[in-house]
LORO-23059 format. One record per residue: x, y, z of N, C-alpha, C in turn. Coordinates in steps of 0.1 Angstrom, whole numbers, padded with zeros to 4 digits, always signed. Each point is the difference from the previous one (the first is absolute). Example, Ala and Ser with C-alpha at 12.3 -4.5 7.8 and 13.67 -1.06 7.14 Angstrom:
<recs>
+0132-0057+0078-0009+0012+0000+0009+0012+0000 -0004+0011-0007+0009+0011+0000-0008+0011+0008 
</recs>
This chain:
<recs>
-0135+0887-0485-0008+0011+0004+0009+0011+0007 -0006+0011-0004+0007+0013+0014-0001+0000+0013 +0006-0011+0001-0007+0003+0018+0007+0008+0006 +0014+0003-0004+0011+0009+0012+0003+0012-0011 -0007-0001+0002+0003+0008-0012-0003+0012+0003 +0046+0225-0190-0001+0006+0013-0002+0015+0004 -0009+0006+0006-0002+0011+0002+0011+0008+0012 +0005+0008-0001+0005+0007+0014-0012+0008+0008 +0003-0005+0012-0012+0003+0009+0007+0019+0007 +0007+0002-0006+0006+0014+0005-0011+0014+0003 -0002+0003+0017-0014+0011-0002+0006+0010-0005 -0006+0009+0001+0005+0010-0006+0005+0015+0010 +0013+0007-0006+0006+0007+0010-0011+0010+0010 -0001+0011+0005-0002+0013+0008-0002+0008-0009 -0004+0011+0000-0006+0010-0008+0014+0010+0002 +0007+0005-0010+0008+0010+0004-0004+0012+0004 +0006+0010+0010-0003+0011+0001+0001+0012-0010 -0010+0005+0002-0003+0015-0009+0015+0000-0010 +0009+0006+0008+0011+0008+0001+0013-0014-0008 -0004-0011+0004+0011-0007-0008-0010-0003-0017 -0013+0003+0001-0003-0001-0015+0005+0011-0011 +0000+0010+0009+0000+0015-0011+0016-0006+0003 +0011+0002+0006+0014-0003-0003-0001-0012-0011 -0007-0011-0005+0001-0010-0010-0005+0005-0011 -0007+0010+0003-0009+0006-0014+0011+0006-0003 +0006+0009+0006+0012+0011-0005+0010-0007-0007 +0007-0009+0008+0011-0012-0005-0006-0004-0016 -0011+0000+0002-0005-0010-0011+0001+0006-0014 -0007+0017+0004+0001+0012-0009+0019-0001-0005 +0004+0006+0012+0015+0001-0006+0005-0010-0009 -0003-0011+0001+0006-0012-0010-0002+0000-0016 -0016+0000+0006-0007+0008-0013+0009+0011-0009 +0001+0013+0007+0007+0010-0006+0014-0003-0007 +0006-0012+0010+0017-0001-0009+0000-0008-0005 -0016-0003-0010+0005-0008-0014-0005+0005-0010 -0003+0016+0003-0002+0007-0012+0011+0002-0010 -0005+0007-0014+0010+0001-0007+0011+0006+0001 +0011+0004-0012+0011+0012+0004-0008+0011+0000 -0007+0009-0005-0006+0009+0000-0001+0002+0012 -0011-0003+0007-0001+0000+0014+0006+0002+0012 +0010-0013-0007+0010-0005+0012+0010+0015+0002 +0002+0010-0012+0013+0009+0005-0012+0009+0005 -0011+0003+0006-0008+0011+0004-0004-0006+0016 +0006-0013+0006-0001-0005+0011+0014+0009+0009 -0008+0000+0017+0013+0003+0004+0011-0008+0002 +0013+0001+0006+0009-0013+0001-0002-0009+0016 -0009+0007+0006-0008-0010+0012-0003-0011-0006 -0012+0003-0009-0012-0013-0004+0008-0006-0013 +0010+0002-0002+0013-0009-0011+0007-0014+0010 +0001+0011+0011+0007-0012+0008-0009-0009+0011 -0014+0004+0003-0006-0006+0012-0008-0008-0012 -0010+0001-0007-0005-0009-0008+0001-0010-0007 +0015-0003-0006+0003-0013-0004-0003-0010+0016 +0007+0005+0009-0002-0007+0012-0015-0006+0004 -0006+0009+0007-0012-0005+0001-0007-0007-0010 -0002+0002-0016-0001-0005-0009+0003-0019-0001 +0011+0002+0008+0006-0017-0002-0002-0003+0014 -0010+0004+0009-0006-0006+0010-0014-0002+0004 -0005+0006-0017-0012-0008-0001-0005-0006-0013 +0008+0003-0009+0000-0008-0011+0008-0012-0005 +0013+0002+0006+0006-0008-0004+0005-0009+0009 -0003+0005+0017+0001-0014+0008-0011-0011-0005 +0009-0016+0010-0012-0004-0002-0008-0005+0016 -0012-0001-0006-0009-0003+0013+0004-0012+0009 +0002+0005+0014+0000-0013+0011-0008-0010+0000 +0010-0006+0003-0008-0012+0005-0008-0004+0014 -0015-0008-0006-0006-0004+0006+0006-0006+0012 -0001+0000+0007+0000-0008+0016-0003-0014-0002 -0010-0002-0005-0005-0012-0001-0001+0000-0014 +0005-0011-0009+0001+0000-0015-0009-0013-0001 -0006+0002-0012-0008-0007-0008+0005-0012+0001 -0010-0010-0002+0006-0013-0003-0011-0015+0006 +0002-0007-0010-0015-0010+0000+0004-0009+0010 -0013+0003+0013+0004-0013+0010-0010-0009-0004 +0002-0013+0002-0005-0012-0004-0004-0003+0010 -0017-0005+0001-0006+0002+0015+0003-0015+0005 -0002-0007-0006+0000-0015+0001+0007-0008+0016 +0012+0006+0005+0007-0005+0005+0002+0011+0014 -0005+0010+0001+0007+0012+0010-0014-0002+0010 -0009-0009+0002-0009+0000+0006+0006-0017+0007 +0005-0004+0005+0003-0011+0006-0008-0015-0004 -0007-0006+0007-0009-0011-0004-0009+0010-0007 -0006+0010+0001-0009+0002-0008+0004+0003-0012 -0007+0002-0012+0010+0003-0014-0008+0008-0002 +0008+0010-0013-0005+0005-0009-0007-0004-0013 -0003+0013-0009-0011-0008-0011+0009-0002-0012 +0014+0010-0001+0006-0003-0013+0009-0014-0001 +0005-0003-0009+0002-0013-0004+0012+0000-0012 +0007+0010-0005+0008+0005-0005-0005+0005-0012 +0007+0001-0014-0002+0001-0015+0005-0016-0008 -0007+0004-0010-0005-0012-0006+0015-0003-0004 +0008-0012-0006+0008+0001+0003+0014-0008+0013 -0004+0009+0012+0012-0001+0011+0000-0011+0003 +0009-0006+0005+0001-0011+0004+0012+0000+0017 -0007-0005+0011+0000+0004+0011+0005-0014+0011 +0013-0001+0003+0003-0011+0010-0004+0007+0015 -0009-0012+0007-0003+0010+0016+0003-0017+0008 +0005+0004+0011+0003-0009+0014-0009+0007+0008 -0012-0008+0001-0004+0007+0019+0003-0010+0013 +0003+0006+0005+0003-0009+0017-0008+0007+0007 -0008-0013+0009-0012+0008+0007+0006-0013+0014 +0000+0006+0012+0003-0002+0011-0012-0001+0008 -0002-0009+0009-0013-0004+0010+0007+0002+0020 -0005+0006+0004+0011-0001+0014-0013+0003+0014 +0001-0011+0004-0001+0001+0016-0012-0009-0001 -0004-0009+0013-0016-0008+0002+0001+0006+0016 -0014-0008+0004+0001+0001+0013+0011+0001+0013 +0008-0012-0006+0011-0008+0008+0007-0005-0004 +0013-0007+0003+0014-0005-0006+0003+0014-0013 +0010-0012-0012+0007+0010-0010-0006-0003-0013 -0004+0012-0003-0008-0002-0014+0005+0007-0013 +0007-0007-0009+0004+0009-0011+0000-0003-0011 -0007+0004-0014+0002-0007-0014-0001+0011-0009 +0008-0002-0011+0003+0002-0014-0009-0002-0011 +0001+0007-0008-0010-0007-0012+0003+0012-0010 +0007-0009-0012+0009+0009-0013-0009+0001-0011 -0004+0009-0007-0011-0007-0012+0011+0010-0013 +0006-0007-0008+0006+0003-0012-0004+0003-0010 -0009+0012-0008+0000-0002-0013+0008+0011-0010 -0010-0006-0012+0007+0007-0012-0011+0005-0006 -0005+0018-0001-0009+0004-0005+0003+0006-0011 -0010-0006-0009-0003+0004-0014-0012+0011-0008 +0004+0014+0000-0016+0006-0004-0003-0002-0014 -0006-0006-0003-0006-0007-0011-0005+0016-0008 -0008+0004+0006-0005+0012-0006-0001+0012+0008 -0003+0013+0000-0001+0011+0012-0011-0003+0007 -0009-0011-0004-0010-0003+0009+0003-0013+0006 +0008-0010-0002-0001-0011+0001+0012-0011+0005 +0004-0005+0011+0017-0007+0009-0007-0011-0001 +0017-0005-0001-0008-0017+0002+0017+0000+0013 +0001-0011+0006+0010-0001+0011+0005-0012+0006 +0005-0011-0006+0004-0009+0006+0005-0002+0011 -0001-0010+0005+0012+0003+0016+0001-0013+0006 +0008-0004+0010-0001-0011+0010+0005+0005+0011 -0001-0006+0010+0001+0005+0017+0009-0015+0006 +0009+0010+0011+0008-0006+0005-0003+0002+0016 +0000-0010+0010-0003+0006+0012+0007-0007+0013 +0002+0006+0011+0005-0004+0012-0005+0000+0012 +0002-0011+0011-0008+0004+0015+0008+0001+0010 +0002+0004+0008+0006-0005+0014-0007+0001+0008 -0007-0005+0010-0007-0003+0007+0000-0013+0010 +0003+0006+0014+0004-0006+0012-0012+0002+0010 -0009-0012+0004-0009+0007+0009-0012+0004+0002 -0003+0004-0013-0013+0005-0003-0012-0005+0003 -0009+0000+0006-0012-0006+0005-0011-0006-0014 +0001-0011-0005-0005-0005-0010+0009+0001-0015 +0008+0001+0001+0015-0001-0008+0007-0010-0003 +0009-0006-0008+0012-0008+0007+0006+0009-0001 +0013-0008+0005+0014+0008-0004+0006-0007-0009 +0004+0015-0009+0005-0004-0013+0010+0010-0004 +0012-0003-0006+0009+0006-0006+0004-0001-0010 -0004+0003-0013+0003-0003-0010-0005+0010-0014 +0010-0003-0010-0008+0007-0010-0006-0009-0012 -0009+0008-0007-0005-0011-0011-0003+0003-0011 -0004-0006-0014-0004+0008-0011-0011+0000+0006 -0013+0011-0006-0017-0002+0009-0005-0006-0010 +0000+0011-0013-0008-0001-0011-0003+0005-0015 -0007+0002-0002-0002+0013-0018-0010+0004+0002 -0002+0016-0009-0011+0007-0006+0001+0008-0009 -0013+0004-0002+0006+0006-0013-0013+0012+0005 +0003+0015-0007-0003+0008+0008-0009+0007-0017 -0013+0008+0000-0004+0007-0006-0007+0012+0001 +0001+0008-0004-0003+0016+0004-0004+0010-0017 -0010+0005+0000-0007+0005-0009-0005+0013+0008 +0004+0016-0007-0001+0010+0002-0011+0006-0006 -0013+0001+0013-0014+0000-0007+0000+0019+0000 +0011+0004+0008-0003+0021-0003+0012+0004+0003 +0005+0009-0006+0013+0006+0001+0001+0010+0010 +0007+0002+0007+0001+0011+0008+0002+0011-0003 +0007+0000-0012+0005+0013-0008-0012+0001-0006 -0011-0002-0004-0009+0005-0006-0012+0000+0005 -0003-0001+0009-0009-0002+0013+0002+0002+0012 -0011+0003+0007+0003+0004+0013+0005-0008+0009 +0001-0015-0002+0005-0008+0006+0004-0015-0008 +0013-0007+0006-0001-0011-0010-0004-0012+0008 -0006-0011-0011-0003-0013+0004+0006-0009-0008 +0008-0011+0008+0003-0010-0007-0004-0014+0007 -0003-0008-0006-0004-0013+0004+0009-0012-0004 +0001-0010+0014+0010-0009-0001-0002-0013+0007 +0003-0005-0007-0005-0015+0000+0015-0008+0002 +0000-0015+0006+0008-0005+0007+0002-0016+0004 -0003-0007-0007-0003-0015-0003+0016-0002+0004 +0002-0014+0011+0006-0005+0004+0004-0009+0008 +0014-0013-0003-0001-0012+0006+0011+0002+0015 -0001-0010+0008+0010+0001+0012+0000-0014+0003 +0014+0000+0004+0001-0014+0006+0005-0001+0018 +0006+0012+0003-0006+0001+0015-0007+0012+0005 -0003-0003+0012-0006+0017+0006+0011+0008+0003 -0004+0010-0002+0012+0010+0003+0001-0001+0015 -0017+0004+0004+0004+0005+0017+0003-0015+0010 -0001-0011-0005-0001-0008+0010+0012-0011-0002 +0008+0001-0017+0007-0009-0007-0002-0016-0005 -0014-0001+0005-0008-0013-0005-0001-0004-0013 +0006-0017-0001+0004-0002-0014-0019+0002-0001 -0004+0005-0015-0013+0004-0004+0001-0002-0009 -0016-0001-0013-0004+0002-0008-0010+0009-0004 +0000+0014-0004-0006+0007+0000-0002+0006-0014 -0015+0004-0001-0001+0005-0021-0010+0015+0010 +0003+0008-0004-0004+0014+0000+0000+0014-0006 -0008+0009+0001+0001+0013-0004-0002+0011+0007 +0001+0011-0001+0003+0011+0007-0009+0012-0018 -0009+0006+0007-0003+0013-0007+0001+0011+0003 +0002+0010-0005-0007+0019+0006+0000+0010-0009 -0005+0006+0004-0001+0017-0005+0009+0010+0006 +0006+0004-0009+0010+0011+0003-0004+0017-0003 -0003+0004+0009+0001+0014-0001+0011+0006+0005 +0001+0015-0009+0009+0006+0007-0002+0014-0005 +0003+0014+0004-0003+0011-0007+0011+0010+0010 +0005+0011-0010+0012+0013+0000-0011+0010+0010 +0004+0005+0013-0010+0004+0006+0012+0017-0003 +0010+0002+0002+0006+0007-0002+0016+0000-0011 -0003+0003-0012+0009-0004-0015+0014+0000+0007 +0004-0016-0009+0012-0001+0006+0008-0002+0016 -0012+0003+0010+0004+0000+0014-0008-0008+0011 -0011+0001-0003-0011-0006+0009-0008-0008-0009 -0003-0018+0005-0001-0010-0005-0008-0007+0008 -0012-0002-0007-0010-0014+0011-0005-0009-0009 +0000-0015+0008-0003-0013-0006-0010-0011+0011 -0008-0006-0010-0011-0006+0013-0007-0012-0011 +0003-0010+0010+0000-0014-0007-0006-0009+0003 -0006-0011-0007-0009-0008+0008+0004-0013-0006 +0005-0009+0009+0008-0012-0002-0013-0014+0003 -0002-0008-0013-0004-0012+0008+0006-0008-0003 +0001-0013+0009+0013-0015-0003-0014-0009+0001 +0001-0007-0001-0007-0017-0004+0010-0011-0001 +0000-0015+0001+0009-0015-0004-0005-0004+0010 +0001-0014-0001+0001-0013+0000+0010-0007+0007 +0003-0007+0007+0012-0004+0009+0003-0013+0001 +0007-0010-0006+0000-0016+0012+0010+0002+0004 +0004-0006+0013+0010-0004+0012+0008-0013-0007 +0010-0001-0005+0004-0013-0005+0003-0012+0016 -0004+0005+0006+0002-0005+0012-0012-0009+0000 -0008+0006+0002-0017-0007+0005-0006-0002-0016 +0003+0004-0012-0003+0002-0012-0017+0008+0002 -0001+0007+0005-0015+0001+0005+0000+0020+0000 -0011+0001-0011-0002+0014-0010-0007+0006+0009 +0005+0017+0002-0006+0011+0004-0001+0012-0008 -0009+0014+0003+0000+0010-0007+0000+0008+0008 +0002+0009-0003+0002+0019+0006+0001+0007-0009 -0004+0009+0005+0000+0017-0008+0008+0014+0008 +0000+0006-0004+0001+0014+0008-0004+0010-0014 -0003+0013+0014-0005+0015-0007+0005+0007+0004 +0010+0013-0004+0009+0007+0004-0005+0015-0004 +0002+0007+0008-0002+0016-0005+0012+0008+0005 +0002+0010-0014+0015+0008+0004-0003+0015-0004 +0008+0007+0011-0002+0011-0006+0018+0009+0008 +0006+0008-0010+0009+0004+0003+0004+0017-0009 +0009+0009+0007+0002+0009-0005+0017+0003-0002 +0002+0002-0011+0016+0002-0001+0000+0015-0005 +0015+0005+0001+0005+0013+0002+0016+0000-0011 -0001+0007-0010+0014+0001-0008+0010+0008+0007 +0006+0003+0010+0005+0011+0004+0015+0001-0007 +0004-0011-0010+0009+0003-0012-0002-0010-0013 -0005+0008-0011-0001-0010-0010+0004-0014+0004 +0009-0004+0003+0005-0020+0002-0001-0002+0011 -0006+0008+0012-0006-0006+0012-0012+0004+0008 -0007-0010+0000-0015+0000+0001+0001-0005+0015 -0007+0006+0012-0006-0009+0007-0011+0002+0008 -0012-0005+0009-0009+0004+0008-0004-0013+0005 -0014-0001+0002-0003-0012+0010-0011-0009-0007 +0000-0011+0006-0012-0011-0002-0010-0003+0010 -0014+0000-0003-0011-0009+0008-0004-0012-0007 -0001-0012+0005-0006-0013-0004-0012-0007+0007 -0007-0007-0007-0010-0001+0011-0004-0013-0003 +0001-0014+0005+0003-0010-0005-0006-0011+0006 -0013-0008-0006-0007-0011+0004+0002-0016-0003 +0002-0010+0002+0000-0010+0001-0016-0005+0001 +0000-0012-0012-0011-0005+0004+0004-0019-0003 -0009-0010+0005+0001-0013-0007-0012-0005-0009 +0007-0003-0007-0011-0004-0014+0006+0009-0010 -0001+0000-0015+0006+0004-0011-0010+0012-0006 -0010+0005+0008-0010+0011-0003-0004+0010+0010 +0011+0000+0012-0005+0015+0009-0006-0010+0010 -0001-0015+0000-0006-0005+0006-0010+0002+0013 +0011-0005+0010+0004-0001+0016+0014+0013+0002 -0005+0009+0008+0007+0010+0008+0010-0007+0007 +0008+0003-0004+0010-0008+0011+0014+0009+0011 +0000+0014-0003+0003+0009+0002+0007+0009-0010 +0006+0012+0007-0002+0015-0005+0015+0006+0009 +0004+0012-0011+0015+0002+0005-0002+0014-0004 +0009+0013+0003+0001+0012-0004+0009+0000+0003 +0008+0007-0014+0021+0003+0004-0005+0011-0003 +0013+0007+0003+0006+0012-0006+0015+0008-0003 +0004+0004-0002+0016+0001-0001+0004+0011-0011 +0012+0005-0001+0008+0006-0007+0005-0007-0014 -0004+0009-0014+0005-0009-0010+0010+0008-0008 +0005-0003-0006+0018+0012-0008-0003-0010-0017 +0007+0014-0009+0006-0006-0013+0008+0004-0004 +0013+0001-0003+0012+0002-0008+0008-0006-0011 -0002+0012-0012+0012-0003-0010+0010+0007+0003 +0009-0016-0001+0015-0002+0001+0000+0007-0012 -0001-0003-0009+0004+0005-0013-0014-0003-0009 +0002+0003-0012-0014+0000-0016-0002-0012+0005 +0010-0012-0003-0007-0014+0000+0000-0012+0011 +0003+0006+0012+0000+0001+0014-0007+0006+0008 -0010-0014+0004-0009+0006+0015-0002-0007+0014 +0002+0006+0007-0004-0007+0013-0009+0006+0010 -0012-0009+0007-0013+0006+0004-0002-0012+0013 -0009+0008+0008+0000-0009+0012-0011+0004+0008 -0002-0007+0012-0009+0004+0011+0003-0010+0012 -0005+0005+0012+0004-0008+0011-0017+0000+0007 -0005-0006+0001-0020-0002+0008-0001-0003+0012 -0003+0007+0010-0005-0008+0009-0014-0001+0004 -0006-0017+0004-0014+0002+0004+0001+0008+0014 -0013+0013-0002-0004+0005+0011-0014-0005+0009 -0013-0003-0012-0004-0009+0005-0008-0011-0005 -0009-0004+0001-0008-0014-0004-0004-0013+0011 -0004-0009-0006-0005-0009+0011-0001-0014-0008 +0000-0016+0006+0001-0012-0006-0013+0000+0007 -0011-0012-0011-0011-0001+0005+0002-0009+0010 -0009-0001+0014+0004-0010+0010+0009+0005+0011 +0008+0008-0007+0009+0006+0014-0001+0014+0001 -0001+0000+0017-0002+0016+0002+0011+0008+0006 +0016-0006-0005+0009+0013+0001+0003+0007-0016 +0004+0012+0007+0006+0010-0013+0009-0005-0008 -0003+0004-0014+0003-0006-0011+0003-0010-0001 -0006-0010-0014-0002-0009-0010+0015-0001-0002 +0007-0012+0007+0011-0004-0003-0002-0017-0002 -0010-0001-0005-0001-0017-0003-0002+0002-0016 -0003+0010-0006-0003+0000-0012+0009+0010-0008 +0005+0008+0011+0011+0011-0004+0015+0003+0008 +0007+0006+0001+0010+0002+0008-0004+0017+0002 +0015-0002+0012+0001+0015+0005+0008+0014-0011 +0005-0009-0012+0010+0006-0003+0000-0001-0015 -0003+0005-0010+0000-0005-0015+0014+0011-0011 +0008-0004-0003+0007+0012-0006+0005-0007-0014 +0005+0010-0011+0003-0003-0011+0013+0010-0006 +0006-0006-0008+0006+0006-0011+0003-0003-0009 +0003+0011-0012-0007-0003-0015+0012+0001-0006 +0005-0006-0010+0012+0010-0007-0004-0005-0020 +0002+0010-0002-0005-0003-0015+0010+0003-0008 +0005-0002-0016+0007-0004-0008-0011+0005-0014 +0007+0012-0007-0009+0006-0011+0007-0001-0007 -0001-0010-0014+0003+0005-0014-0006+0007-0014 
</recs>
């Protein structure tokens, strides 16, 4: 489950004054004139022989500046941090991604864990990824109030990831894509307990161009579900969570995207929304950059601001969540 989890937008210039239109109209006339024939040409004075070729090749034959901001297709998917976008590439691509998602702080003592999830995405069709992967993960943890301490790394587990693009963004006012998330683990990430776990993770992905090429929003609704034994006690539990995201990014150069994230994030026990068991709200700064065409790297850093664990009445749900959730992405396009 998640638990820690092109148009140029150029406005347009100022109105010229009166007085520099009629000088462009004139310029524009003269140019005109010195491509009349010979006839013509010997009944011109020798002023407009020599001023007209000039002007002439400073508006026909320069060429036009460049935009400030140049065209160029951002891929929403990744420039929104944990929250995603709706595209999913072209049919075709094939996409190596590493995410590292970091867990940091509890109440008391030292609380710190890793969790790598590997895959290899395949877009089957412009509507349709399939995404293999497995996850690698680490804890350090000294202290912690219902923890052990453990230092170690482990293999966790596999999934296999699916996503089907139900609206395009480019041809609609907004895109949707739906993603589904079936998967095994053999420990917990947050706690490093040898486990047995069979689960899934769903959502809906929106996202929509609020300004072409520059201004970007995405808003997402995550649910997790599985199943749990303790190989300790061998003795089976369930949980769920429900997640809501919403964030806004900013191109301020074609290859670098950044702005912020809200998360809003419930815990329950039982495998259906059950039992409430507590509730988190992060927020944080998220970034995207191409290194290069087939080079990317994207990230965010969260902190909970607030929430509550059912049963206890200090500030923020740190029995179900931490103080600190951060990620980074790095992807691999061929």
């Amino acid at each position: 489950m998640r638990r820690i989890r092109s148009r140029a937008g150029i406005p347009a210039g100022r109105q010229q004054p009166k007085r520099a239109l009629v000088a462009v109209a004139a310029a524009t006339g003269l140019g005109a004139l010195a491509q009349v024939g010979p006839a013509a040409a010997a009944d011109r004075p020798s002023w407009l022989t020599a001023l007209a070729p000039s002007q002439a090749s400073g508006f026909a034959g320069a060429k036009p500046a460049a935009p400030a901001h140049q065209a160029k297709d951002i891929d929403t998917e990744h420039i929104f941090g944990f929250t995603m976008g709706s595209d999913i590439g072209r049919r075709g691509d094939i996409e190596i991604e590493m995410e590292n998602v970091g867990a940091f702080g509890k109440r008391s003592g030292s609380y710190a864990t890793l969790a790598t999830l590997n895959q290899v995405k395949y877009t089957v069709t412009d509507q349709f990824r399939i995404a293999p992967g497995f996850g690698l993960g680490g804890q350090r943890i000294d202290g912690a109030p219902g923890y052990d301490d453990r230092r170690h790394v482990t293999f966790n587990g596999a999934t296999m990831e699916f996503r089907y693009k139900l609206i395009d963004r480019t041809s609609a006012p907004f895109g949707l894509t739906l993603h589904a998330q079936p998967g095994w683990s053999r420990v917990d990430e947050g706690s490093g307990m040898r486990i047995e776990h069979y689960g899934a993770e769903f959502a809906a992905l929106f996202d929509r161009e609020l300004i072409p090429d520059r201004l970007f929003a995405a808003f997402n609704v995550w649910y997790g579900t599985g199943a749990t034994r303790e190989r300790a006690t061998r003795l089976w539990s369930h949980d769920s969570d429900l997640e809501l995201h919403g964030a806004l990014s900013y191109a301020f150069v074609p290859d670098f995207v950044a702005g912020v994230a809200l998360r809003y994030l419930r815990a329950y026990e039982g495998g259906g929304l059950d039992r409430f068991a507590g509730d988190a709200v992060f927020v944080g700064p998220t970034f995207s950059y191409s290194i290069s065409e087939s080079l990317g790297v994207s990230g965010t850093w969260q902190m909970q601001v607030a929430g509550g664990a059912l049963g206890d009445s200090r500030r923020l749900d740190l029995e179900n969540f931490e103080r600190h959730q951060a990620m980074l992405r790095l992807n691999v396009h061929f």
